[in-house]
Every structure is written in structure tokens, then in C-alpha cells.
The first five atom37 places (N, CA, C, CB, O) and aatype in JSON, in Angstrom:
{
  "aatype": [20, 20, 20, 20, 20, 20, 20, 20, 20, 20, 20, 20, 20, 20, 20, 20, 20, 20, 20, 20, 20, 20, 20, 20, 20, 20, 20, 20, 20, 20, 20, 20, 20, 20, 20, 20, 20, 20, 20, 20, 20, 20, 20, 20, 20, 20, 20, 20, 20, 20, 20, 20, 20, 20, 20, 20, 20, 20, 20, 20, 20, 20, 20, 20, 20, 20, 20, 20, 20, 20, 20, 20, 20, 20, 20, 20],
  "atom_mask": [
    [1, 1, 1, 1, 1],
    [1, 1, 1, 1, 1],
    [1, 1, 1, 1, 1],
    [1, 1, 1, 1, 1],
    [1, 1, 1, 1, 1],
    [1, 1, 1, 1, 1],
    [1, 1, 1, 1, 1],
    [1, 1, 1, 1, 1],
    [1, 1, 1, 1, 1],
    [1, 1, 1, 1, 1],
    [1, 1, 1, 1, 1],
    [1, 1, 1, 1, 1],
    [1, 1, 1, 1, 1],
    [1, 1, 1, 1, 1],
    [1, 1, 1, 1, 1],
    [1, 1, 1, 1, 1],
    [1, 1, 1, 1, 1],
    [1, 1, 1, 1, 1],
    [1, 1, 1, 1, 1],
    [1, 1, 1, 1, 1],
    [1, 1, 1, 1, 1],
    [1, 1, 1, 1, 1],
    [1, 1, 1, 1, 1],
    [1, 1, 1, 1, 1],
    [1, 1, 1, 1, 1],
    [1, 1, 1, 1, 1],
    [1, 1, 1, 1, 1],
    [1, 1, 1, 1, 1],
    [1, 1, 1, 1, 1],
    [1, 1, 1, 1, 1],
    [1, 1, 1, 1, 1],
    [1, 1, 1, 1, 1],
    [1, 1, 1, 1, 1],
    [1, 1, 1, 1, 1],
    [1, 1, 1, 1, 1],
    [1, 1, 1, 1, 1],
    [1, 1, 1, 1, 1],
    [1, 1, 1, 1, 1],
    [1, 1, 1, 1, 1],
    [1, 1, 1, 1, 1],
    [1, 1, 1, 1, 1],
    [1, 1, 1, 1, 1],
    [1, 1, 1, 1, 1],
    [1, 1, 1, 1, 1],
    [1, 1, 1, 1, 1],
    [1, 1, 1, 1, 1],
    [1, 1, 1, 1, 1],
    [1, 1, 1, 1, 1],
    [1, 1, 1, 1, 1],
    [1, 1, 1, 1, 1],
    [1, 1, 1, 1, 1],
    [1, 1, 1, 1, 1],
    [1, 1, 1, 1, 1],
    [1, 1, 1, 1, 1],
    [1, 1, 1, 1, 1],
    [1, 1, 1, 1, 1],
    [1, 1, 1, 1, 1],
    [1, 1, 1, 1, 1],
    [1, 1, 1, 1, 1],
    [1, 1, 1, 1, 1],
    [1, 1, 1, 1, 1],
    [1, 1, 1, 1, 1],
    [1, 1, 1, 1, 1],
    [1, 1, 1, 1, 1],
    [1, 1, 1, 1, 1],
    [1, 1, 1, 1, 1],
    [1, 1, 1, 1, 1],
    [1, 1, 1, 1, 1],
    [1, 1, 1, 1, 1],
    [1, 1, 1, 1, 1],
    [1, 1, 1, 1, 1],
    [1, 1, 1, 1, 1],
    [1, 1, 1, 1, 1],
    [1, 1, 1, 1, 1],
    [1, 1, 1, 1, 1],
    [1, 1, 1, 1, 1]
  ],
  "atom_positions": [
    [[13.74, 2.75, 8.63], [12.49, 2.53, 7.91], [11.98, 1.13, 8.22], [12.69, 2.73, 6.37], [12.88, 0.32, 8.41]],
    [[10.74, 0.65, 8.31], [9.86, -0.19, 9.01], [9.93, -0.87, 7.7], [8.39, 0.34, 9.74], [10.12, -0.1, 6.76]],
    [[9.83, -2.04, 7.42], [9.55, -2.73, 5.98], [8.63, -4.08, 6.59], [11.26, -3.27, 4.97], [8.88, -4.83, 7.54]],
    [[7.69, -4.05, 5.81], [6.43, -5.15, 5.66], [6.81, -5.82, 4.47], [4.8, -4.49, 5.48], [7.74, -5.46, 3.73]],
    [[5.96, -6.94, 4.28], [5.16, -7.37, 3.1], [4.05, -7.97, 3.37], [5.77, -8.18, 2.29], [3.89, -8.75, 4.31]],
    [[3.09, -7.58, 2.46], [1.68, -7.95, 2.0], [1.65, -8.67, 1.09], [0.9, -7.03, 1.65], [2.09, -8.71, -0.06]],
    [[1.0, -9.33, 1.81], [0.46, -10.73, 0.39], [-1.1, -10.45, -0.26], [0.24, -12.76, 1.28], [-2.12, -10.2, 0.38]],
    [[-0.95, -10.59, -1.63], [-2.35, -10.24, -2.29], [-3.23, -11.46, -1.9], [-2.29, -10.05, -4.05], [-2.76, -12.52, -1.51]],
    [[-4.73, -11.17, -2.07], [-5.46, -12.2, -2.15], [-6.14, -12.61, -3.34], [-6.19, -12.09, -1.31], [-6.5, -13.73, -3.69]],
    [[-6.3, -11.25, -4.03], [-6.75, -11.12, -5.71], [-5.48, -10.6, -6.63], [-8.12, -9.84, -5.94], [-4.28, -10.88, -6.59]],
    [[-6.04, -9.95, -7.26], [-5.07, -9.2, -8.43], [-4.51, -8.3, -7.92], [-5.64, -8.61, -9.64], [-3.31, -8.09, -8.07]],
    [[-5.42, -7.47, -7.1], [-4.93, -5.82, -6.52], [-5.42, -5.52, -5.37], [-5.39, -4.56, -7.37], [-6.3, -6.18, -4.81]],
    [[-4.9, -4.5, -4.93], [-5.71, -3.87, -3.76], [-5.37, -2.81, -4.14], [-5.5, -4.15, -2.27], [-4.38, -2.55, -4.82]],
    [[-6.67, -1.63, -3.45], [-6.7, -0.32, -3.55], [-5.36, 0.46, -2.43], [-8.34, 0.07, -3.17], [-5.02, -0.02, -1.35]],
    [[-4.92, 1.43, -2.91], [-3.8, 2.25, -2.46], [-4.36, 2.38, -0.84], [-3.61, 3.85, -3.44], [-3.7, 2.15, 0.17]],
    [[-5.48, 2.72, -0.91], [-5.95, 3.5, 0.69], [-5.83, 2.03, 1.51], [-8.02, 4.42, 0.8], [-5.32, 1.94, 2.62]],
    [[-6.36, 0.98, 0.84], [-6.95, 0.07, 1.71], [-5.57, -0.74, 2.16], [-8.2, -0.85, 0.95], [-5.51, -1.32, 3.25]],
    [[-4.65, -0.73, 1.35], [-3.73, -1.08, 1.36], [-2.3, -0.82, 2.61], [-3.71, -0.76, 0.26], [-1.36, -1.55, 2.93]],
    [[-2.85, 0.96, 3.19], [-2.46, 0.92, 4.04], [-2.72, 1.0, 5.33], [-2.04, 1.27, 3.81], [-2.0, 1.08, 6.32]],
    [[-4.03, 0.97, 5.12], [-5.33, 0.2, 6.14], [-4.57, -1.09, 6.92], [-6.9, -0.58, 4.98], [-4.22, -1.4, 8.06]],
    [[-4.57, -1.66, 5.47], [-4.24, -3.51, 5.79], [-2.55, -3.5, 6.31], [-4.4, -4.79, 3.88], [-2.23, -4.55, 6.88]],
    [[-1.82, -2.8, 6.23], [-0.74, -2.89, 6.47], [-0.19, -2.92, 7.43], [-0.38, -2.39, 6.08], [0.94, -3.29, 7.75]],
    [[-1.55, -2.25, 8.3], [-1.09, -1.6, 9.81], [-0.11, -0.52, 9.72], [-0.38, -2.7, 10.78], [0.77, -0.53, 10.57]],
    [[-0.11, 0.69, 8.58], [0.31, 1.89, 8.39], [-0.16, 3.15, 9.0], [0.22, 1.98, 7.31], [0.44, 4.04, 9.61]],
    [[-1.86, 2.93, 8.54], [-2.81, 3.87, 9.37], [-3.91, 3.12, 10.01], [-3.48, 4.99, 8.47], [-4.21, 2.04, 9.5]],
    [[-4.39, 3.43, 10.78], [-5.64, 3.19, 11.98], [-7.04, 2.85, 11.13], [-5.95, 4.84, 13.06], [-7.78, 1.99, 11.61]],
    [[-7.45, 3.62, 9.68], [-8.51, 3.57, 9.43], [-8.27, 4.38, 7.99], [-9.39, 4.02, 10.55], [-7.26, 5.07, 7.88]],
    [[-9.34, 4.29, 6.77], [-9.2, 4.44, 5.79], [-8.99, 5.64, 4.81], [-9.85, 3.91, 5.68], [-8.42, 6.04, 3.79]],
    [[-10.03, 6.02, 6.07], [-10.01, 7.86, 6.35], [-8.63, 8.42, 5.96], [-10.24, 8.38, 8.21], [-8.29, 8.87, 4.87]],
    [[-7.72, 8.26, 7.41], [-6.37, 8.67, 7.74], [-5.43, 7.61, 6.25], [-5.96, 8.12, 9.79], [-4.49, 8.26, 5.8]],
    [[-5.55, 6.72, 5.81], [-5.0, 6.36, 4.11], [-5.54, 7.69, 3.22], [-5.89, 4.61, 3.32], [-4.84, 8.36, 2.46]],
    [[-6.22, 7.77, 3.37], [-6.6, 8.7, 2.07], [-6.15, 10.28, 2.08], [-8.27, 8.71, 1.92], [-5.98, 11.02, 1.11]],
    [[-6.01, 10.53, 3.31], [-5.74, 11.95, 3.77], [-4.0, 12.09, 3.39], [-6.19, 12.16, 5.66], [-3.46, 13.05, 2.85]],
    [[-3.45, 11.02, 3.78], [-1.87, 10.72, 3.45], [-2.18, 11.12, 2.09], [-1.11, 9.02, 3.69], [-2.13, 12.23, 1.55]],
    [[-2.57, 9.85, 1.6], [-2.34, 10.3, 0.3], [-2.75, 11.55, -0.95], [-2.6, 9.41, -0.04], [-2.41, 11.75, -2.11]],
    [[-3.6, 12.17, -0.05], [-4.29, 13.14, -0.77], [-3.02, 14.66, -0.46], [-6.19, 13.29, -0.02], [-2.67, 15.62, -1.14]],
    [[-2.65, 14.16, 0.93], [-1.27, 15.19, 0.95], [-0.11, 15.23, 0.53], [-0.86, 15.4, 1.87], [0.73, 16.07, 0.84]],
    [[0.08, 14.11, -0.38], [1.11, 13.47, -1.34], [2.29, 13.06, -0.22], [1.71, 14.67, -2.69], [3.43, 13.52, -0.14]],
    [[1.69, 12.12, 0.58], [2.8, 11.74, 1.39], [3.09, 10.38, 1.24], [2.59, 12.03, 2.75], [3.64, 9.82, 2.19]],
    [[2.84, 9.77, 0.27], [2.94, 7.87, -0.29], [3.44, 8.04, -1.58], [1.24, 6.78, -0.47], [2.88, 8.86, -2.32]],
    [[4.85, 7.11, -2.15], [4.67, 6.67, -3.3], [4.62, 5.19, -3.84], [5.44, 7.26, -3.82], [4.69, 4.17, -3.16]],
    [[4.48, 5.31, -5.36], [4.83, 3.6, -5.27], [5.46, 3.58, -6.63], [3.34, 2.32, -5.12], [5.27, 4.12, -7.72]],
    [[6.37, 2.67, -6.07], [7.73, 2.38, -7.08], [8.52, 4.11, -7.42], [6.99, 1.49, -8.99], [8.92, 4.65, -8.45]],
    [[8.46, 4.53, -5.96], [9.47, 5.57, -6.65], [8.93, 6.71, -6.91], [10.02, 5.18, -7.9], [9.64, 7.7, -6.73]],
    [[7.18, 6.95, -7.52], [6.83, 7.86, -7.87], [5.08, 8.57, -6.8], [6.86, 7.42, -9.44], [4.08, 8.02, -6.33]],
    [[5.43, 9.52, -6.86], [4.18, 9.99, -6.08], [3.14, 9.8, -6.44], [4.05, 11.09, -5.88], [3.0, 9.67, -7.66]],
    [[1.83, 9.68, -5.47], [0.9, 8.37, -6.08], [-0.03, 9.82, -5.14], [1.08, 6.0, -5.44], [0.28, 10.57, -4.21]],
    [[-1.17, 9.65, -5.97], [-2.39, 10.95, -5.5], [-3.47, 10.53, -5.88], [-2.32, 12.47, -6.13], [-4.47, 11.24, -5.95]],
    [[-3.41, 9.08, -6.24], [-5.14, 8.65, -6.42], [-5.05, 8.04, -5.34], [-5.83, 7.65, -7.75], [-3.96, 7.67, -4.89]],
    [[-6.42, 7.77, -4.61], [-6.51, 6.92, -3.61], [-6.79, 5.34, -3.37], [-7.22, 7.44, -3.1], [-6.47, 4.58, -2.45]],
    [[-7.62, 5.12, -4.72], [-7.79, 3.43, -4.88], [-6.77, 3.03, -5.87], [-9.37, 2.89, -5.47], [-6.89, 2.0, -6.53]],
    [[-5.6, 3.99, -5.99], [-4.53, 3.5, -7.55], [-4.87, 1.95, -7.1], [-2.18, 4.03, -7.62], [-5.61, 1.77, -6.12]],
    [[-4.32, 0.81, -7.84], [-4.69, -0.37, -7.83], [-3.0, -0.82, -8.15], [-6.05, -0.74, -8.9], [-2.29, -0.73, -9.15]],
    [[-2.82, -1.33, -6.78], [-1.68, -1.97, -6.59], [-1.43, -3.31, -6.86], [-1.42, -1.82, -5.55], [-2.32, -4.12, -6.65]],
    [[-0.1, -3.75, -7.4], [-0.53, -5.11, -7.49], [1.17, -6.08, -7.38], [-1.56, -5.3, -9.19], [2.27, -5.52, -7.38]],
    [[1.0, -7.25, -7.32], [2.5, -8.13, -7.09], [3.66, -7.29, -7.67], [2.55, -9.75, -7.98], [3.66, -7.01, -8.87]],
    [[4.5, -6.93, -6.96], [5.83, -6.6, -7.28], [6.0, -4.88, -7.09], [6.14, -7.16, -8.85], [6.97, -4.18, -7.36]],
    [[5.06, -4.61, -6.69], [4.93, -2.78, -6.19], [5.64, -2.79, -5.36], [3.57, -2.0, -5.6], [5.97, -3.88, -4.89]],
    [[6.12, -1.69, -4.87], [6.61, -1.39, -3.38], [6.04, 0.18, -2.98], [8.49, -1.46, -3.31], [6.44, 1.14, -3.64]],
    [[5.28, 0.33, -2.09], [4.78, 1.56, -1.54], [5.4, 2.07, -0.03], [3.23, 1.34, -1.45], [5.33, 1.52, 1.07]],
    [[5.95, 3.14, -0.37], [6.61, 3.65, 0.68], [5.66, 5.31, 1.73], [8.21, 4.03, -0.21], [5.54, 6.32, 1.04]],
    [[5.23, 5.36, 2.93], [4.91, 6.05, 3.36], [5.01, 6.26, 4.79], [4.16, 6.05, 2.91], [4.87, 5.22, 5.42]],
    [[5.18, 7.21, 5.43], [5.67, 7.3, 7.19], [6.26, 6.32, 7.77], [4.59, 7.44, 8.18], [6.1, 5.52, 8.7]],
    [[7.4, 6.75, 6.51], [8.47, 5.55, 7.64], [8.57, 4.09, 6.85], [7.49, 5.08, 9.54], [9.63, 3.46, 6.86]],
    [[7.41, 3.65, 6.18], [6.87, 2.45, 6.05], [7.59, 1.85, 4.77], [5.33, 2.55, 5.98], [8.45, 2.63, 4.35]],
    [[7.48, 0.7, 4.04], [8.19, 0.22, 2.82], [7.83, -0.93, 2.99], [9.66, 0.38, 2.61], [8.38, -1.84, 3.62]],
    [[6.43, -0.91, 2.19], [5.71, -2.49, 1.95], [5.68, -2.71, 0.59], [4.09, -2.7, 2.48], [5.26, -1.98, -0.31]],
    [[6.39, -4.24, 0.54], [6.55, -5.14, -0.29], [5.27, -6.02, -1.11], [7.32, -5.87, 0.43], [5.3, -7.23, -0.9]],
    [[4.49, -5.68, -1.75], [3.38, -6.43, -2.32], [3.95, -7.79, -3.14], [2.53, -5.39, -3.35], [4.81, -7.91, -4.01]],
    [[3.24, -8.58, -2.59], [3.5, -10.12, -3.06], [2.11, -10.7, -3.51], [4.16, -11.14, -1.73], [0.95, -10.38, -3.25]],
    [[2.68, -11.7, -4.31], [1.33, -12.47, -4.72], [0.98, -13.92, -3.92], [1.45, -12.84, -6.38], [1.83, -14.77, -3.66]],
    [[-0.01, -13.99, -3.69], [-1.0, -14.37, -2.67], [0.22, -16.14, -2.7], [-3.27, -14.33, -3.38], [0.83, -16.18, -3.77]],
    [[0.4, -16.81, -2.2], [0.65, -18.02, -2.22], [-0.45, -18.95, -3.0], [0.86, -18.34, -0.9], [-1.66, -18.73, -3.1]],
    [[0.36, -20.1, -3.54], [-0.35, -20.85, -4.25], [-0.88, -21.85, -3.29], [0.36, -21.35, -5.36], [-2.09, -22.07, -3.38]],
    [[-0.13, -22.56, -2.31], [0.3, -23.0, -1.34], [-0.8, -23.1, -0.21], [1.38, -22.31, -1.1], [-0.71, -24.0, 0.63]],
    [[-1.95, -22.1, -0.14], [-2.65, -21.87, 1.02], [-3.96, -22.87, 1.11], [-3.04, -20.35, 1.04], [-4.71, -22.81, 2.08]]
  ]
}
């Protein structure tokens, strides 16, 4: 299994966009279609909305994938 982490820039990001940004899928389209085929969860549980609103300390797992959501650095 491939493991990322994403760093937030706000509070949340949307589920689809999320694996947009991840470099999971190609385009937002192909996020939403995953998830509409119940092939993503987060924290464990199957996730079927498409903008669920993810946020620091999630972990979303899909094709393979297991990204770590972090909060944005203070630091930048």
C-alpha cells in the first residue's frame, strides 16, 4: 500500500478533491466515480458522499492509497 500525507491549507478539504490533490486520481470526475462506487474510506468506514469534508487527523484509504491528513504547518 502507497502511503502519502497531505497537508491542509484551511480547515478541510472535500473527499473528491482530496484525491485529486493527492495524486490518487487524474481528475475530479474519476474521485467521485470511486467514491460513488464505494471504493474509499475514511477512518475505517465507507465514505459515499463526495465533498464529505475531511480534516487534520483523518486517514483515507483508496486503490492502494493511505493518505495521512495533516494540518497545514504553522511554520510556512
Amino acid at each position: 500500500m502507497n502511503t502519502a500525507e497531505f497537508r491542509l491549507r484551511g480547515e478541510h478539504v472535500a473527499l473528491c478533491d482530496l484525491l485529486k490533490l493527492a495524486g490518487v486520481t487524474d481528475s475530479g470526475g474519476q474521485a467521485k466515480l470511486m467514491i460513488a462506487n464505494g471504493e474509499v474510506t475514511v477512518d475505517g468506514q465507507l465514505e459515499l458522499r463526495k465533498t464529505a469534508k475531511i480534516r487534520a487527523g483523518q486517514v483515507v484509504r483508496c486503490a492502494g492509497w493511505e493518505i495521512h491528513v495533516s494540518p497545514a504547518s504553522d511554520l510556512q
